[in-house]
C-alpha positions as CSV (number, residue, x, y, z in Angstrom):
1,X,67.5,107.7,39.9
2,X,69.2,110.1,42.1
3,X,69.7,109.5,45.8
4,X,68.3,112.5,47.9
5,X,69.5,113.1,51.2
6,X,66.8,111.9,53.8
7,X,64.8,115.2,55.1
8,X,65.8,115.6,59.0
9,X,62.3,114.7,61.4
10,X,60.5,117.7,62.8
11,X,61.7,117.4,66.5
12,X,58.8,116.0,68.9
13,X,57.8,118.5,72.0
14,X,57.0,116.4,75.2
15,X,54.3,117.0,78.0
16,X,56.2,120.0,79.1
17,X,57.0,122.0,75.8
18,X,61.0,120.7,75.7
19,X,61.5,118.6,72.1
20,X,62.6,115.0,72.9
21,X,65.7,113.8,71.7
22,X,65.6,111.5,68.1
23,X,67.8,109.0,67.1
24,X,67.4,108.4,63.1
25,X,67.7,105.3,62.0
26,X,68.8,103.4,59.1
27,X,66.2,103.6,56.8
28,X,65.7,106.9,55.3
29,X,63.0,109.2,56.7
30,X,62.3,106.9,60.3
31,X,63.0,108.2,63.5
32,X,63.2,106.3,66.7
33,X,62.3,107.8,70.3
34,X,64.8,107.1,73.2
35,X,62.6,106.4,76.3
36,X,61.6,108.5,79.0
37,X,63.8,108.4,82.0
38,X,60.7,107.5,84.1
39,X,60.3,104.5,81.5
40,X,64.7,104.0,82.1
41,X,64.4,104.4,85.9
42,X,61.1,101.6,85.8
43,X,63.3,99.1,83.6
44,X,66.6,99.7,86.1
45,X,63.8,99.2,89.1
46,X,62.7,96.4,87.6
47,X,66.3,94.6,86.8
48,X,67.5,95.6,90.5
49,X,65.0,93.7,91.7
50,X,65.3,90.9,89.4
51,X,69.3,90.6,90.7
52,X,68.9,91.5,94.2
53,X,65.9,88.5,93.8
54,X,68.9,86.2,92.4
55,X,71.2,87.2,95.1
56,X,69.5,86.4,98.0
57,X,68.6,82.4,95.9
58,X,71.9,82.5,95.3
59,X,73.2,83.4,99.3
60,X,70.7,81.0,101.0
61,X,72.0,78.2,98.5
62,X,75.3,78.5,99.8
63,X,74.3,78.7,103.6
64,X,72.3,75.6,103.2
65,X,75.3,73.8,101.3
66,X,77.6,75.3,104.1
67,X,75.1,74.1,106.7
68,X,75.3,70.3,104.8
69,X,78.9,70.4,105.0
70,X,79.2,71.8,108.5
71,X,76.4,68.5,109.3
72,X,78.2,65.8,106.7
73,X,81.9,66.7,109.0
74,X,80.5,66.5,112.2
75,X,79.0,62.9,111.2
76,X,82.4,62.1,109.7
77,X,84.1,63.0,113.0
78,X,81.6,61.2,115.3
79,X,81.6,58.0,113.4
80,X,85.3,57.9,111.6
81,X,86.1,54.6,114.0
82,X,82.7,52.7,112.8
83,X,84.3,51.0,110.2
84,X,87.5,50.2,112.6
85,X,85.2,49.3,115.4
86,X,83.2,46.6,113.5
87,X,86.5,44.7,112.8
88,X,87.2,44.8,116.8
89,X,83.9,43.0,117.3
90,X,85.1,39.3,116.4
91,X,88.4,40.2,117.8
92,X,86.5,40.5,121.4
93,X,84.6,38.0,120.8
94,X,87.6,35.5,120.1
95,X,89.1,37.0,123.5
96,X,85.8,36.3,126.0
97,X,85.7,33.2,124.3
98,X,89.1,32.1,125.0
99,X,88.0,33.3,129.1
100,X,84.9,31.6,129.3
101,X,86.7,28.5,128.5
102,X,87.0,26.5,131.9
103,X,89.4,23.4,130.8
104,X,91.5,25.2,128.8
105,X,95.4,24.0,128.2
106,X,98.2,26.3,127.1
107,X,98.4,25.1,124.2
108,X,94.9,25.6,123.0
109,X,95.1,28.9,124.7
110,X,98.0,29.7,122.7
111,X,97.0,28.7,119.4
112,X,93.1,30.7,120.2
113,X,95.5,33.8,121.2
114,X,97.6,33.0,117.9
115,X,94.1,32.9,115.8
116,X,92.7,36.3,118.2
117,X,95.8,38.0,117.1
118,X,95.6,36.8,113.2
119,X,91.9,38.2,113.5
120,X,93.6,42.0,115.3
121,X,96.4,41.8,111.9
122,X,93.6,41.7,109.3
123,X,91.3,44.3,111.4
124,X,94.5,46.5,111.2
125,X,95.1,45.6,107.5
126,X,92.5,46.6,106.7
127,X,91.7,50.0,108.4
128,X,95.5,51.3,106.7
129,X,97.0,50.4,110.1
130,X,100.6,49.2,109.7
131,X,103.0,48.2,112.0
132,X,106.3,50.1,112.7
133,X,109.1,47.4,113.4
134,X,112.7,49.0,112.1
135,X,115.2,46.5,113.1
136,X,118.4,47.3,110.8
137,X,116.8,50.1,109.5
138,X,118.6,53.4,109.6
139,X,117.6,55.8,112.7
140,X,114.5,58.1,110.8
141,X,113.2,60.5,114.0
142,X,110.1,60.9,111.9
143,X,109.3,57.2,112.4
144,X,111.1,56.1,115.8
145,X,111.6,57.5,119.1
146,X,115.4,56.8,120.3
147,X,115.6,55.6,124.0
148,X,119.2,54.7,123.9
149,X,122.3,54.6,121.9
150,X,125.0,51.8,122.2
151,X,128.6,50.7,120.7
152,X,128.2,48.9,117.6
153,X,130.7,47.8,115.5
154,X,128.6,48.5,112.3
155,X,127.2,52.0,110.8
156,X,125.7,54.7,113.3
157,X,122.4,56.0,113.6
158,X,120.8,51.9,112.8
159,X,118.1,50.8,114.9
160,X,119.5,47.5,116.7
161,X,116.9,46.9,119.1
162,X,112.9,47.5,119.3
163,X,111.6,48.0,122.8
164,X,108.2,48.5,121.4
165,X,106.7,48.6,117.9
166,X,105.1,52.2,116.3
167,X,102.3,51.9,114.1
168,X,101.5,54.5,111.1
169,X,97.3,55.0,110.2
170,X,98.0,55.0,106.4
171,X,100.6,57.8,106.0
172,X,100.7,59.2,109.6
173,X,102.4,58.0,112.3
174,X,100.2,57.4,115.7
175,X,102.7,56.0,117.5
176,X,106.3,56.1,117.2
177,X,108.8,53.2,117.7
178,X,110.8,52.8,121.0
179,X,114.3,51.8,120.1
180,X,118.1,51.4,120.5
181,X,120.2,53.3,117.8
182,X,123.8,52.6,117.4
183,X,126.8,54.7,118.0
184,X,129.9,54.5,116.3
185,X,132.6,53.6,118.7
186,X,134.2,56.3,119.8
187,X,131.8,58.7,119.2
């Protein structure tokens, strides 16, 4: 058998006398109609739609998560110390008791004030609060707050004395230490 070229289609005339364009297709002798424009402009009508549809689903899914998250911070801020304040609770109540004793002696006074302050170490160990108390250290401005420098026989810039202990909320310092840094003499 011999292979014969496939016979071009007789072009089809549309509503208004033009011929509409063909497209041939792989198999000799078929011919395949694009669409209309009206039919093109309906499909693109339709898909616009269809994504403006998922657009707006889309937008007022993120303004309700923003919304959450705007809602789920401002809880966060106005109970961040609930956790810390529940700890202070038997601390208090370790203080009024220690007052509303009326035959106290100093030394049960001091050993409830020793307990009330065991009680205030483990309510700051366990909020991250830690205690800034340098002593020997070297001089770190990030940490301490220098009040005064003295003669020292030993290495400038160490902290000899602690006039009041900082205290650093996990990684960040609150409060600085107040201390004495040494000079070298001479200096």
């Amino acid at each position: 058998m011999q292979d014969t070229p496939p016979t071009p289609a007789k072009p089809e005339l549309t509503e208004n006398g033009e011929t509409a364009p063909t497209v041939e297709s792989g198999q000799a002798g078929q011919v395949d109609t694009l669409p209309s424009p009206e039919e093109l402009l309906r499909q693109a009508e339709l898909k616009a739609a269809e994504h403006h549809d998922a657009w707006l689903r889309a937008k007022a899914e993120t303004e309700n998560l923003r919304r959450r998250a705007q809602e789920d911070i401002a809880k966060a801020h106005k109970y961040a110390a609930e956790k810390f304040a529940a700890e202070m609770l038997p601390v208090r109540d370790s203080l009024e008791a220690a007052l509303a004793t009326e035959n106290a002696t100093v030394e049960n006074l001091k050993s409830g004030v020793e307990l009330t302050l065991k009680q205030l170490s483990a309510a700051f160990d366990k909020s991250g609060l830690a205690e800034i108390n340098p002593v020997g250290e070297k001089f770190d401005p990030h940490h301490h707050q220098a009040i005064s420098t003295l003669d020292d026989e030993g290495e400038a810039n160490r902290v000899l004395n602690v006039l009041q202990k900082g205290y650093r909320l996990n990684d960040r310092v609150i409060r600085p230490a107040l201390v004495i840094v040494s000079k070298a003499k001479g200096a």
